[in-house]
C-alpha positions in Angstrom: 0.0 0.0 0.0 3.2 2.1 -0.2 2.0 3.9 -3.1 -1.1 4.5 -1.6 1.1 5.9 1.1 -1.2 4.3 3.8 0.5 5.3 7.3 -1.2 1.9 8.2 -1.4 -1.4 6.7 -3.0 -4.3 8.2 -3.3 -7.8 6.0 -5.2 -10.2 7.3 -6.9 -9.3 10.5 -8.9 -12.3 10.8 -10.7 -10.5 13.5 -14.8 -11.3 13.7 -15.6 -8.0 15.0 -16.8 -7.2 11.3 -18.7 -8.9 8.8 -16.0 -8.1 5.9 -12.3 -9.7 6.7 -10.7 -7.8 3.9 -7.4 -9.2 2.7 -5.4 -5.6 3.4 -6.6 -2.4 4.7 -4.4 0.5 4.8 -5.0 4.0 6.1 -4.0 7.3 5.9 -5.3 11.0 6.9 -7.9 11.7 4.1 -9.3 8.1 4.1 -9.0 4.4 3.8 -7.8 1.7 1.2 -9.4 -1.5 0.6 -7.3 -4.7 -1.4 -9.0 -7.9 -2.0 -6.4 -10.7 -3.3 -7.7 -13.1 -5.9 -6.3 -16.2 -6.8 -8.9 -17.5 -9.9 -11.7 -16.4 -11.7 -14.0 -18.5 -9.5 -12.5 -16.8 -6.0 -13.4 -13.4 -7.7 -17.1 -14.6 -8.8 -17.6 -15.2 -5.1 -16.3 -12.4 -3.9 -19.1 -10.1 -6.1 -21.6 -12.2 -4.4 -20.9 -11.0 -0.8 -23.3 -8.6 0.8 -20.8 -5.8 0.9 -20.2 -6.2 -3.2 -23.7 -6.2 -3.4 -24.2 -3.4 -1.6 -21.4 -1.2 -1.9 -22.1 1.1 1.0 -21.8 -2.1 3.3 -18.5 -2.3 2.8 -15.0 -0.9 3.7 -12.6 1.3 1.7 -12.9 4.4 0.3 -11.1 3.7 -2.7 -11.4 -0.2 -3.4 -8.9 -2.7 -5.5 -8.6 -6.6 -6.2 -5.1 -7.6 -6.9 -4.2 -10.9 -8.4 -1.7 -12.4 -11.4 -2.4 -10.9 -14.6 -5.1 -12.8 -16.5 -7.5 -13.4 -13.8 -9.6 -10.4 -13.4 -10.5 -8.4 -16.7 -11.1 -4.6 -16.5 -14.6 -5.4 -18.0 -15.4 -7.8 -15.2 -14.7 -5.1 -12.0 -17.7 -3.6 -10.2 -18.2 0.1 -10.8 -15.4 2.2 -8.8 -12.6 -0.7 -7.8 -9.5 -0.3 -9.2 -7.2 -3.2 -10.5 -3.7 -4.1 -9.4 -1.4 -6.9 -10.8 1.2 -9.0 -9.1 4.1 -9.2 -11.7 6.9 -11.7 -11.8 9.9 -10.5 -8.9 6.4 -9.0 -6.4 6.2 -6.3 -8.3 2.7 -4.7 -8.3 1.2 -2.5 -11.8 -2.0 -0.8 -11.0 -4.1 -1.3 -14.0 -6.9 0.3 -12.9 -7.2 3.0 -10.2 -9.8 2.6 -7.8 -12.3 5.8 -7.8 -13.7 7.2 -4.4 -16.5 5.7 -2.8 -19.0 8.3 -1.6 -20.7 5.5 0.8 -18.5 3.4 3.5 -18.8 1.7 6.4 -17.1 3.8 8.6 -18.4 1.7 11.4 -16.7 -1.4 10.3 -13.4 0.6 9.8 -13.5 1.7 13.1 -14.7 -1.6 15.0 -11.1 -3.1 13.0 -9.1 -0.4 14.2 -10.4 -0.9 17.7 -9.9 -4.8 18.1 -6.1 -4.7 16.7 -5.4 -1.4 18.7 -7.0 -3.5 22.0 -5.7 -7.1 21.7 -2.6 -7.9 23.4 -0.8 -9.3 20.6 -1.9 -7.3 17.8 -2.4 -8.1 14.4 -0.5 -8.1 11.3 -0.1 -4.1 11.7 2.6 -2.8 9.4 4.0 0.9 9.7 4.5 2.6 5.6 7.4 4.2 4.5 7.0 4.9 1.1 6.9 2.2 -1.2 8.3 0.1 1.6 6.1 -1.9 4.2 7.9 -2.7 7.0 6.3 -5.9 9.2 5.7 -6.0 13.0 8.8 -7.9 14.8 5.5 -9.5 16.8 5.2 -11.7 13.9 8.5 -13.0 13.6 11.8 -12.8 15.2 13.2 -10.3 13.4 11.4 -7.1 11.3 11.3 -7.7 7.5 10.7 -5.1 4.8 9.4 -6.2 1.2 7.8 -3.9 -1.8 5.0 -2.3 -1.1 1.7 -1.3 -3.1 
């Protein structure tokens, strides 16, 4: 989320305190960004079916993006607004389509996620962003690690 220069990244918060468990959620002062990671066609298909796809103001991120390999997800098949990014060969990420503001969010869900990884003991997978550099927790590992970020 580098380029999105989120101040705050978390991936995977597998926390049930909201209906949506988005695959990364990054924020920063004017707002929030949403990535879903796909891995086929059919993973995608499902995805659109959810209740916060469906209805759009149900969901988290005010800008909104599905990343996967190139070839999975077409342009033509995203919902209105999301943007596209590709993982390219190396981890390097292209965005092929940028996400466009959503007017309607959940701000509520946002928050209740915040909350629960700001509250638990041993938080969740909370990154710091420096630039296009996302540097991981040392909670989640014995040393800190920095890779490439979005």
């Amino acid at each position: 989320m580098g380029s999105a220069r989120c101040r705050v990244a978390i991936a995977e918060p597998n926390c049930i305190v909201t209906d949506e468990q988005p695959d990364a959620i990054g924020f920063r002062g004017c707002g929030s960004v949403l990535v879903e990671a796909k891995t086929s066609l059919n993973d995608f298909r499902a995805d659109l079916k959810k209740p916060f796809r469906v209805y759009p103001q149900k969901g988290m991120g005010l800008y909104r993006y599905y990343i996967c390999e190139p070839g999975i997800i077409a342009e033509d098949d995203l919902p209105e607004r999301w943007g596209l990014l590709h993982v390219l060969p190396g981890g390097r990420v292209r965005i092929i389509r940028h996400g466009r503001y959503f007017r309607e969010v959940n701000y509520a869900a946002e928050r209740s996620l915040l909350t629960a990884c700001l509250y638990i003991q041993k938080p969740l997978k909370i990154n710091t962003v420096q630039g296009r550099k996302i540097q991981l927790s040392p909670a989640f590992g014995a040393e800190a690690k920095e890779k490439e970020g979005i």
